[in-house]
N, C-alpha and C positions, 0 to 999 in steps of 0.2 A: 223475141226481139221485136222492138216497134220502129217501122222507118217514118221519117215524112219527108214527104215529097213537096215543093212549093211550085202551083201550076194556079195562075193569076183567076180569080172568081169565075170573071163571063165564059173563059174556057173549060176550065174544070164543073160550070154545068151546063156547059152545050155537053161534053163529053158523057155528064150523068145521062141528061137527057136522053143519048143516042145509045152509052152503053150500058145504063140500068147503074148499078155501084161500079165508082170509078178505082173505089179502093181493091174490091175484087177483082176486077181486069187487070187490075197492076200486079197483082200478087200471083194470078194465074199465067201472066206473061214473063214473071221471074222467074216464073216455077217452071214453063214449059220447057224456057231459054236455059235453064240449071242442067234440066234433063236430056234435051237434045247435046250439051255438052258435057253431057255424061259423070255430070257431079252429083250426082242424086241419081236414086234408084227408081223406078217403077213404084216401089210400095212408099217411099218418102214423098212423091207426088202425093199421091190417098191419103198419106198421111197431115201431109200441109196444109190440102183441100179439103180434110175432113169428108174424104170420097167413102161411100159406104161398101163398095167392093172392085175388087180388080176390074171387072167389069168396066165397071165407072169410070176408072182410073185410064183403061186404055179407050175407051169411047173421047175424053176428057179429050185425051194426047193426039186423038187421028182428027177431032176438031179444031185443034191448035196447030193442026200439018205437021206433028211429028211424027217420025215414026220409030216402033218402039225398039230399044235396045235389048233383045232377047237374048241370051249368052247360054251356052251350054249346062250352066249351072241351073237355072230359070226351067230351061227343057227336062232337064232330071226331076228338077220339083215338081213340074207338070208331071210328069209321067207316074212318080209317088202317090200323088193325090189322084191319079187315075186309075191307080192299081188297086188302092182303097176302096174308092166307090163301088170299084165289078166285085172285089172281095163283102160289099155288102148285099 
């Protein structure tokens, strides 16, 4: 889906100016605000921002002050994928 936004020229490029693409700030601040209310997952973050690994995805979210929504299901997966790598 494609939004637009209408924010008047001189503002929208003092904004580039200050924050590099103003189209990506905007999308990384729906995205963040999506996920602090928990309408979107951890991996739907990475996946919207084209983030290359969970890593990414939670460095992404502790810059944007969030913090992450971990759930019992998430600590299993970890734990799977940790049982994996010692089994190699």
């Amino acid at each position: 889906m494609q939004i637009t936004v209408e924010i008047p020229d001189e503002i929208a490029q003092r904004l580039n100016q200050a924050w590099g693409s103003l189209s990506r700030r905007l999308l990384e601040t729906v995205v963040a605000d999506a996920y602090r209310c928990g309408e979107i997952s951890t991996a739907e973050v990475g996946q919207i921002l084209q983030l290359p690994s969970r890593l990414e995805t939670h460095a992404f979210l502790k810059r944007m002050g969030v913090y992450l929504n971990y759930d019992e299901a998430e600590l299993e997966q970890d734990l799977q994928t940790l049982k994996k790598f010692r089994a190699q």
